[in-house]
MARVOPA-611902 format. One line per field, with one value per residue (C-alpha): residue in three letters; chain; x, y, z. Coordinates in steps of 0.5 Angstrom, whole numbers, always signed. Layout:
<pts>
rest	c(ALA  ...) .
kette	c(A  ...) .
X	c(X  ...) .
Y	c(Y  ...) .
Z	c(Z  ...) .
</pts>
This chain:
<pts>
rest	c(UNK  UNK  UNK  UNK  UNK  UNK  UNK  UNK  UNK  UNK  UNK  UNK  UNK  UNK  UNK  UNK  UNK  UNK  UNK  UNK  UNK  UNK  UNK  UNK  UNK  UNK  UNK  UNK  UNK  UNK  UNK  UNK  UNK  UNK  UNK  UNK  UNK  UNK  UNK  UNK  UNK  UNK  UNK  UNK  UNK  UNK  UNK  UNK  UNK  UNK  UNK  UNK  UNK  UNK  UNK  UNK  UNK  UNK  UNK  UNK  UNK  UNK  UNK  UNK  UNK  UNK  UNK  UNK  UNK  UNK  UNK  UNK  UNK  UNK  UNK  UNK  UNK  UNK  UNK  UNK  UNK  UNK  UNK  UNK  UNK  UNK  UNK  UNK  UNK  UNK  UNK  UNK  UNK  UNK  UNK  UNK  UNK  UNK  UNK  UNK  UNK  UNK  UNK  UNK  UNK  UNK  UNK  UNK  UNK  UNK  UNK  UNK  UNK  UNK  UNK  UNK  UNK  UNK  UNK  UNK  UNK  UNK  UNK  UNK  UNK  UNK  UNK  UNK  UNK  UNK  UNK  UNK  UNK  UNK  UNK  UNK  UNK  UNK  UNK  UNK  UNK  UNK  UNK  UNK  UNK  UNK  UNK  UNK  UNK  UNK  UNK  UNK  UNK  UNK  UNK  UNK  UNK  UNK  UNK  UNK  UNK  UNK  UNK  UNK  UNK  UNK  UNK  UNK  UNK  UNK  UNK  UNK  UNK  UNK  UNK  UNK  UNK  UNK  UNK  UNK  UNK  UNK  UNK  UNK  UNK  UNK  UNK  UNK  UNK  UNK  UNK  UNK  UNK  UNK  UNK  UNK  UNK  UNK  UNK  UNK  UNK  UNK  UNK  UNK  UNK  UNK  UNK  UNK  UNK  UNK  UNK  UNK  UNK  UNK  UNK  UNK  UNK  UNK  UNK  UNK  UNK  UNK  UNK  UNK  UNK  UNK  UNK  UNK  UNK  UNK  UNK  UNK  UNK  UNK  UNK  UNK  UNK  UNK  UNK  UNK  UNK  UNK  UNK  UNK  UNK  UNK  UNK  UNK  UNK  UNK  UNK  UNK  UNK  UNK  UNK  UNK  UNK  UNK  UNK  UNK  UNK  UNK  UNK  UNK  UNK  UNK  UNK  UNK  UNK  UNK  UNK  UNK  UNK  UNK  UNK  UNK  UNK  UNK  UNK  UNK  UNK  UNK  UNK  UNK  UNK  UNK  UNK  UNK  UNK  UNK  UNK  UNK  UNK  UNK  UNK  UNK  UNK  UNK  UNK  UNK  UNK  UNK  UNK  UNK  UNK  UNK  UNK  UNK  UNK  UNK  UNK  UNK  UNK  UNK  UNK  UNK  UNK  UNK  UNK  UNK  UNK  UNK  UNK  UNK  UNK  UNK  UNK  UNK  UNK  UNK  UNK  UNK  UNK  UNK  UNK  UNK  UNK  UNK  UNK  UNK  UNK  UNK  UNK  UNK  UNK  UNK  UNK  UNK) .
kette	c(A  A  A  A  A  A  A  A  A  A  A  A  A  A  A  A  A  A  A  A  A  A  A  A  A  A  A  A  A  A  A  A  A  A  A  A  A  A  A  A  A  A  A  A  A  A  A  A  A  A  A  A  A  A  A  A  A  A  A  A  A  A  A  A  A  A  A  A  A  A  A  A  A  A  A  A  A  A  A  A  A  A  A  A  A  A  A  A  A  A  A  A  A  A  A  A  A  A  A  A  A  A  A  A  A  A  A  A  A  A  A  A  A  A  A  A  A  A  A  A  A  A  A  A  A  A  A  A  A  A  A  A  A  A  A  A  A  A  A  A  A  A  A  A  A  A  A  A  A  A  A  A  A  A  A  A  A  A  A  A  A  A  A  A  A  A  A  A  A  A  A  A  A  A  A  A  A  A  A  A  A  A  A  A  A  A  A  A  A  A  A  A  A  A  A  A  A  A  A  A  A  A  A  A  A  A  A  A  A  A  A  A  A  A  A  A  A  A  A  A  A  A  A  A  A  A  A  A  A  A  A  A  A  A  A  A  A  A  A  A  A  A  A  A  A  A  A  A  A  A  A  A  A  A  A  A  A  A  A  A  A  A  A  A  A  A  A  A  A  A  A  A  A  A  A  A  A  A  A  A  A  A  A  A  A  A  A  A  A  A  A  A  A  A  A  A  A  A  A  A  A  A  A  A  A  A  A  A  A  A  A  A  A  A  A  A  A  A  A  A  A  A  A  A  A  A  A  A  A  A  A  A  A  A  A  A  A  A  A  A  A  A  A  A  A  A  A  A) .
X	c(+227  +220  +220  +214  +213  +209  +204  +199  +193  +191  +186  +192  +197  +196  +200  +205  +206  +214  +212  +208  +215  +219  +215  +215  +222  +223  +218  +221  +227  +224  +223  +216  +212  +206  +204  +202  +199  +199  +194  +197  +202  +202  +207  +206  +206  +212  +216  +216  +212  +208  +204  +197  +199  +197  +201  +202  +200  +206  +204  +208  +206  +208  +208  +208  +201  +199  +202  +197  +192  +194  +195  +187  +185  +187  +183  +184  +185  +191  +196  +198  +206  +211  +217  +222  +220  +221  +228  +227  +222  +222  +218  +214  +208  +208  +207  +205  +198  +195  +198  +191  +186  +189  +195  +195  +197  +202  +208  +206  +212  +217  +216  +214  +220  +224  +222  +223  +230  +232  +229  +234  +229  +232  +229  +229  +230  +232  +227  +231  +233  +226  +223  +227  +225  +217  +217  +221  +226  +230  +232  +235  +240  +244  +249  +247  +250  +246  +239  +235  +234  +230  +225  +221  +215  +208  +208  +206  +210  +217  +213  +213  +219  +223  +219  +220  +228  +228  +223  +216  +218  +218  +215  +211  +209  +207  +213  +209  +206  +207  +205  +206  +200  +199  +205  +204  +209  +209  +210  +208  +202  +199  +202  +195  +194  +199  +196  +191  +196  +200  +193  +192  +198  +199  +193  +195  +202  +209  +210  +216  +219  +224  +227  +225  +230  +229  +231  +225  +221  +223  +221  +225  +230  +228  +234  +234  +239  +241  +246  +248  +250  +246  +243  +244  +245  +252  +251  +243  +242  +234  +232  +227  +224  +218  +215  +209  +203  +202  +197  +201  +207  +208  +212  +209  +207  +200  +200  +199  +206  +209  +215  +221  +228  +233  +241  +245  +251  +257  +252  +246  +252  +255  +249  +248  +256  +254  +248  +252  +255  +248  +245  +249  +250  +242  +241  +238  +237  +233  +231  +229  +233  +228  +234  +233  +239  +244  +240  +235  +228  +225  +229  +224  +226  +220  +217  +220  +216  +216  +222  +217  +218  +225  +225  +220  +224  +231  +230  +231  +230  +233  +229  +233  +239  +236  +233  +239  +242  +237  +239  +247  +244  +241  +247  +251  +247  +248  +255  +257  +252  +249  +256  +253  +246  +241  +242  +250  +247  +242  +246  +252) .
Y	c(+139  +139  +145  +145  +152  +152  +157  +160  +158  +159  +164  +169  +168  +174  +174  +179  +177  +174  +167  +168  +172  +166  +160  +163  +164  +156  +154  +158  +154  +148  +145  +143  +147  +145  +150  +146  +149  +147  +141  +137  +133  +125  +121  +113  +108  +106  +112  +115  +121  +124  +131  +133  +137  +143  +143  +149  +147  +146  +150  +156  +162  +169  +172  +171  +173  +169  +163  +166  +164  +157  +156  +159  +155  +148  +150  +145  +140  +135  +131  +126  +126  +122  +127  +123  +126  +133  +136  +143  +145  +152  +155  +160  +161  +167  +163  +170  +170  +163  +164  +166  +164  +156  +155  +147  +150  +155  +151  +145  +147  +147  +140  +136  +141  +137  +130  +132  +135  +128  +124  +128  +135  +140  +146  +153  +156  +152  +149  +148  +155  +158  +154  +159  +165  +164  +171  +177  +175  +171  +179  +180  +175  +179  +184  +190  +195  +194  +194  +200  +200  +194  +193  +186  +185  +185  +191  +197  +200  +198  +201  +208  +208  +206  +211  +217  +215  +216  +223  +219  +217  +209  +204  +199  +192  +185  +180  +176  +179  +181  +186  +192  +189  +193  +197  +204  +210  +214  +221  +228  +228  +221  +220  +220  +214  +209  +205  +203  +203  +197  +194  +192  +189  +186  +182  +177  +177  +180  +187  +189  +197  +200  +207  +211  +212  +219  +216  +212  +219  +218  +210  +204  +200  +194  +190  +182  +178  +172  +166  +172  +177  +183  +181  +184  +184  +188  +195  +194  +191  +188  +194  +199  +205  +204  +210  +211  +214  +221  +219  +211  +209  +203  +202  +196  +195  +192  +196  +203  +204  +205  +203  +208  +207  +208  +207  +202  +205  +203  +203  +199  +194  +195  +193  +187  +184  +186  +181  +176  +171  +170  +169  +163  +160  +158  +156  +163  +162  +168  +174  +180  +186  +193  +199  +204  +208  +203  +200  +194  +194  +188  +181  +176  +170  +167  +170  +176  +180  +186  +182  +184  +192  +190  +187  +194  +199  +196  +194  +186  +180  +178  +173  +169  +169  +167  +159  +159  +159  +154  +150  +150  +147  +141  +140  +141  +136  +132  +131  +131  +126  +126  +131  +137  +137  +142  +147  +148  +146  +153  +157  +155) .
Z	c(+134  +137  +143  +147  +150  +157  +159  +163  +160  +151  +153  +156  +151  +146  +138  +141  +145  +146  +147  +140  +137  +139  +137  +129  +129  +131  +126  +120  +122  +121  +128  +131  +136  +141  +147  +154  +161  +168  +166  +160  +164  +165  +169  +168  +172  +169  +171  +164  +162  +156  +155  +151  +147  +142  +136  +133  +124  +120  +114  +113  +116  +114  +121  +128  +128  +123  +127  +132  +128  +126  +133  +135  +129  +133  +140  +146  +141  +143  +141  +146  +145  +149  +154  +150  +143  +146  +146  +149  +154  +155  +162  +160  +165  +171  +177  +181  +175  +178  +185  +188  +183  +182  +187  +184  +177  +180  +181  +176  +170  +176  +178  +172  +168  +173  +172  +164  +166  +170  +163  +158  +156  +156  +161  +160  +165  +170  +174  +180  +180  +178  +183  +188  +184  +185  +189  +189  +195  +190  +188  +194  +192  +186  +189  +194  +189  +184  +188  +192  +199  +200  +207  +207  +212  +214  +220  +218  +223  +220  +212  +216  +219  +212  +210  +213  +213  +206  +206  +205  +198  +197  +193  +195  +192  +194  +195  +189  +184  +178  +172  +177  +180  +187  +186  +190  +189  +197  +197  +200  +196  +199  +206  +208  +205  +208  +212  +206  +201  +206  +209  +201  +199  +206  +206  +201  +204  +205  +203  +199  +200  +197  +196  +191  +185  +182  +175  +175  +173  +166  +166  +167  +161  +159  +157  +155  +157  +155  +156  +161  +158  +154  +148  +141  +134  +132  +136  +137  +143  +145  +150  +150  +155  +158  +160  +165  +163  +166  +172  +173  +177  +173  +166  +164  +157  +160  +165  +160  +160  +152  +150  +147  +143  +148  +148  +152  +155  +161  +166  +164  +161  +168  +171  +167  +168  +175  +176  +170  +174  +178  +172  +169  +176  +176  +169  +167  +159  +157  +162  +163  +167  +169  +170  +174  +173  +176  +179  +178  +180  +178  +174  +171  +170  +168  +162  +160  +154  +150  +144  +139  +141  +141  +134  +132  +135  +133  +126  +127  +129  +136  +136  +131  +136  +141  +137  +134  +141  +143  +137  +140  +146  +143  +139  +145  +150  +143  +142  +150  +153  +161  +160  +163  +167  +165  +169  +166  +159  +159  +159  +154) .
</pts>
């Protein structure tokens, strides 16, 4: 099969980076690869639609960084390929990066991954269902218990108040954004600074306060779940711990966070059956779940990364289940013709 995996743009794909993990995998199982951006979609006159292409080289490649190579090696150079010729096309952009910057490119995957869905194609995830999660209010839709105490507005007086509610210790972060970008951690020592915490975040939109779990002092879990539910390999499931650096809020690899091993019990996995139902219901294929105790701070749907310290930490290859389970659908989509629509189809 010939998977297309859609970004941001090649300067700001990495070869560790998950979507590079994943796309070794797919060739060394024998399937095609090519990698598109906001700008290589075509709709014809005639209805139909092709892309420009970077097709990942065909030789074998010892390694998800060697793949990156191959991949460097082909540049800007593409391949017009007709969307029929395409079985799987995976959404792997983060919308919030080209928001202020490129506003056009933002939201392209979900709309041209609508039409690829209308003709056969699968998406992942479903675009309709990510064109609901384009900023954090699609969190308030999973169930209270499972989230923090959450305030979302743009007056600073309603911060204040939350605030001083739960003993001058909150966070604060933009409604979009994403990396722990603009994140602020609220307490005794920079109460003082309120007013210029909320002043930054709220001049590019709508700001999200919540309650300050004391759990997160030792860093969040990171725990991949896919086709809803926890993604492992016997008893090792694909997660990790992020801890801050000493002087940082934000547990984020990118962001000076490093990962650690850390053991999935009843919580985390009640937490993940908790947000389960949501998931399948809006065709979330593969995401990524930010554990604080047990509560979830952050569900990305859009490009959750850190599988290769995953695969590092726990000894094996997660991504091998996750194609294969690509495969199935294909197969699935195969054997039971217009049966299911796209989003039903991402999530068996």
């Amino acid at each position: 099969m010939l998977i297309a995996f859609f970004v941001n743009d090649m300067a700001r794909e990495f070869p560790n980076y998950t979507t590079t993990v994943l796309a070794h995998q797919a060739v060394q199982r024998g399937h095609r690869v090519c990698y598109i951006t906001p700008g290589d979609f075509v709709m014809l006159a005639d209805g139909s639609m092709k892309i420009h292409a970077r097709m990942v080289p065909t030789r074998k490649h010892k390694s998800h960084t060697d793949l990156f190579k191959g991949l460097q090696e082909v540049g800007e150079k593409t391949t017009e390929l007709a969307m029929s010729d395409v079985d799987v096309l995976w959404l792997r952009s983060d919308p919030a990066l080209d928001a202020q910057a490129s506003p056009w490119a933002a939201d392209s995957g979900i709309l041209f991954g609508r039409e690829a869905a209308k003709r056969g194609v699968l998406v992942l995830n479903d675009p309709n269902s990510l064109s609901l999660a384009v900023n954090k209010m699609y969190f308030q839709s999973f169930p209270e218990a499972v989230r923090a105490e959450t305030l979302i507005t743009k007056h600073a007086g309603d911060v204040k108040d939350f605030a001083k509610k739960h003993g001058g210790e909150c966070i604060l972060k933009p409604l979009q954004g994403s990396g722990g970008s603009g994140v602020f951690k609220v307490d005794a020592e920079n109460m003082s600074n309120l007013n210029q915490m909320i002043e930054a975040i709220t001049r590019d939109g709508y700001i999200i306060v919540q309650a300050y779990v004391p759990a997160a002092a030792k860093g969040d879990i990171r725990l991949f779940v896919m086709n809803g539910r926890p993604l492992q390999i016997g008893r090792k499931y694909a997660a990790l711990r992020r801890v801050s650096a000493d002087d940082d809020i934000r547990s984020n690899i990118h962001a000076g966070g490093k990962a650690v091993a850390v053991e999935i019990g009843d919580t985390e996995l009640r937490v993940a059956e908790l947000i389960r139902p949501k998931l399948i219901a809006d065709g979330m294929f593969l995401v990524g779940i930010d554990i604080v105790g047990d509560k979830i701070l952050e569900v990305n749907v859009f490009s959750p990364g850190n599988l290769r310290s995953c695969n590092t930490i726990a000894g094996v290859n997660f991504a091998e289940p996750i194609i294969a389970s690509v495969e199935r659908k294909v197969e699935i989509s195969k054997e039971f013709v217009s049966a299911f629509d796209n989003k039903a189809l991402a999530v068996m």
